[in-house]
C-alpha positions in Angstrom: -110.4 68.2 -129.4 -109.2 71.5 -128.2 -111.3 73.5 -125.4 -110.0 76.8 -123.1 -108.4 76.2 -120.1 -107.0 79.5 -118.4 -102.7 78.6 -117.1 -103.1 82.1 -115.8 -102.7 84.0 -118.4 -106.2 83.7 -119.6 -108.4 81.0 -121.5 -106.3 79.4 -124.6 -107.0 76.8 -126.8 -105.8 73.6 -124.6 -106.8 69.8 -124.2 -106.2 67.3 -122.1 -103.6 64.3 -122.9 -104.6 61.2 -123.6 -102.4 59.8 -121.0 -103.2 61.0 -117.5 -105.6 63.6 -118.9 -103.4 66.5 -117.3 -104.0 69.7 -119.4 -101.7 70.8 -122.5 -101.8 73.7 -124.1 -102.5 73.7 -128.0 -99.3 75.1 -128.4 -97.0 73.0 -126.5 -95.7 69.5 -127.4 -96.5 66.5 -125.4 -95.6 63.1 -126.7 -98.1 60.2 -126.6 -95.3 58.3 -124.4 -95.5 60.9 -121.5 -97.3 60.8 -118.3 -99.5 64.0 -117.8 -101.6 63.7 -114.5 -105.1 65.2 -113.9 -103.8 68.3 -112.1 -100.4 68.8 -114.1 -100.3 71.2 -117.2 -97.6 71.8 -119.8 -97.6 75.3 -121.8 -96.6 77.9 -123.8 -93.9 76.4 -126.0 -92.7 73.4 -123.6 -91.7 70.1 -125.6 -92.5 67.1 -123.5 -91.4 63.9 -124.5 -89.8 60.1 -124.2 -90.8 58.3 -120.8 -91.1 61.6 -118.7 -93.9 62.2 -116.6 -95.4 65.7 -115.4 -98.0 64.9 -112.4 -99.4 66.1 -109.3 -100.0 70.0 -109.4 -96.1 70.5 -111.4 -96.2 73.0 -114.5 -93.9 72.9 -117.8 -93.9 76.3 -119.5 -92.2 78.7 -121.3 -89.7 77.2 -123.6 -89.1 74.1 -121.2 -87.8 70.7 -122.3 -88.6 67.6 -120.3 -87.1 64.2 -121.7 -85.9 61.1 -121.7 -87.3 59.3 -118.3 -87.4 62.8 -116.4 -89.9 63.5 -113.5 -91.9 66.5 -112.5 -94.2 66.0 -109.9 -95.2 67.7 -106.5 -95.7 71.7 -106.6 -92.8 72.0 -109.0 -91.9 74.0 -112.1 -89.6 74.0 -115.3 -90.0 77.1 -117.1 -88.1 79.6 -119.4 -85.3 78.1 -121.3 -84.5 75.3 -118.7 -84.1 71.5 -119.4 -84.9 68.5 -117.5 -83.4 65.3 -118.8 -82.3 61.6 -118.1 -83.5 60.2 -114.9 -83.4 63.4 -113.0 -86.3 64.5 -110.8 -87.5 67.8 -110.1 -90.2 67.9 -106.9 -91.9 69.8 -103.8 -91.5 73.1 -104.4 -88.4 73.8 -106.5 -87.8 76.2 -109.3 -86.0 75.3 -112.9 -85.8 78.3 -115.0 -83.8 80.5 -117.1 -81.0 78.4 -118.9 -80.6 75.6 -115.9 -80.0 71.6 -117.0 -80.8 69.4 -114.7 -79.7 65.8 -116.2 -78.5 62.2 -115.3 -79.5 61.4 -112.2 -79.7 64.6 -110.7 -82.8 65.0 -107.4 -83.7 68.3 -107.3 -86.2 69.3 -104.2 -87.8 70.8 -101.4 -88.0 75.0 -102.1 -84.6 74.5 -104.5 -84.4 77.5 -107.0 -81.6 76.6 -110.1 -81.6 79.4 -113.0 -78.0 78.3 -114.1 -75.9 75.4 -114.2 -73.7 76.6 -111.4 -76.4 76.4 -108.9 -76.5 72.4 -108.6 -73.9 70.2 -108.1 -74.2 65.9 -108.7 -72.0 63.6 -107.4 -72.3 60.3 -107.5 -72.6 57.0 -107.8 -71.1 57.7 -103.8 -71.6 56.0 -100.3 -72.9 52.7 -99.4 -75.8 53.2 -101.3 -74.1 54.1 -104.6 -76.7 57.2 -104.8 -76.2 60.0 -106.5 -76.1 63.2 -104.2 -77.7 66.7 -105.4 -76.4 69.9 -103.7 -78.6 73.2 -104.4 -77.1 76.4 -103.9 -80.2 78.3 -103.6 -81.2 76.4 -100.0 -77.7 74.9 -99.3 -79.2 71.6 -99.1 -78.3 67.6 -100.1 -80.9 65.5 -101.6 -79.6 62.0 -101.6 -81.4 58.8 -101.1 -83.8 59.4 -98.7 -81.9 62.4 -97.3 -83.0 66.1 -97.9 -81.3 68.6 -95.4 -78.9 71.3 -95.4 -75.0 70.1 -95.4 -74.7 70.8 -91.5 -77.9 67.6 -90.7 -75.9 65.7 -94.0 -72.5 65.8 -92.1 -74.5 65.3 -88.7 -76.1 61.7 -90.3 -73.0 61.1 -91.8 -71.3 60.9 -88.8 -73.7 58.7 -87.1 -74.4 56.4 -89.6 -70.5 56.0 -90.9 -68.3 57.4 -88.5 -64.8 57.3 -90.0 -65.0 54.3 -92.7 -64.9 54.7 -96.1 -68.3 55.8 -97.4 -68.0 58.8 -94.7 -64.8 59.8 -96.0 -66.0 59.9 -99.8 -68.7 62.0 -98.3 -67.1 64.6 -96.6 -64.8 65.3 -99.4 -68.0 65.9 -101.7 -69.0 68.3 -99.1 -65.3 69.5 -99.6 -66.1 70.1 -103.4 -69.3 71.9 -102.6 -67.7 74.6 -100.2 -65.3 75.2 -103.2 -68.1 75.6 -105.6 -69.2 77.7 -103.7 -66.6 80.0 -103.3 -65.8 79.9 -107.2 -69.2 81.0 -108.2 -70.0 83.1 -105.1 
């Protein structure tokens, strides 16, 4: 049963899902299967759906996608044309807009802004974890494991925790591939 919840834009006709009892917008697409918590919302013309889960204060709008076993949570958003798949997670505060993917097993956190595909990079399975390490152009940063920090504090723990075996090596040369990137797309 559809009531008016204002996303910002104003009241529009909206409900809230059955699972999690976040708010959805009449106009949006939320599959039984996904997670909406109380304080999330999906709107606009976002298509939710598999396994994903949208919860804490996080926002889907726009023309968004979120699929497969995908999280949103924290103070983050997926809006515009951008899609969210896989296992990935988008958290904190980050941004996914425009045309930006973020897929497989891709982290994406902290105040991270990606609007193309060109502004992440995923590496991985790497180290002696066999994580999967995110960099994000927008803050310079590496989200793996329980890391998040910018690539100077990566190097830094890398260091301390691996010295020169194997695991550090394999790291540095993905820092390697980053500072490339990063000169091929400015």
């Amino acid at each position: 049963m559809s009531e008016m919840f204002d996303f910002g834009a104003g009241p529009v006709p909206a409900h809230r899902h059955a699972k999690g009892r976040g708010w959805v917008a009449d106009t949006a697409h939320v599959d039984e299967t996904v997670y909406v918590g109380p304080d999330a919302q999906v709107y606009g013309n976002a298509q939710v759906y598999g396994n994903a889960q949208v919860s804490g204060n996080a926002q889907v709008y726009g023309n968004a996608q979120v699929s497969g076993n995908a999280r949103v949570y924290g103070d983050a958003q997926v809006y515009g044309n951008a899609r969210v798949s896989g296992n990935a997670r988008v958290y904190g505060n980050a941004r996914v807009y425009g045309d930006a993917w973020v897929y497989g097993n891709a982290w994406v956190g902290g105040d991270a802004k990606l609007s193309k595909t060109t502004d992440y990079l995923v590496i991985g399975p790497i180290g002696s974890r066999e994580a999967f390490m995110t960099w994000t152009r927008s803050d310079g940063c590496i989200a793996t494991g329980c890391f998040l920090g910018t690539i100077k504090k990566f190097l830094s723990a890398v260091n301390t925790t691996h010295g020169d075996n194997a695991h550090a090596k394999a790291y540095r040369a993905a820092v390697r591939l980053i500072h490339a990137m990063e000169k091929a797309h400015g």
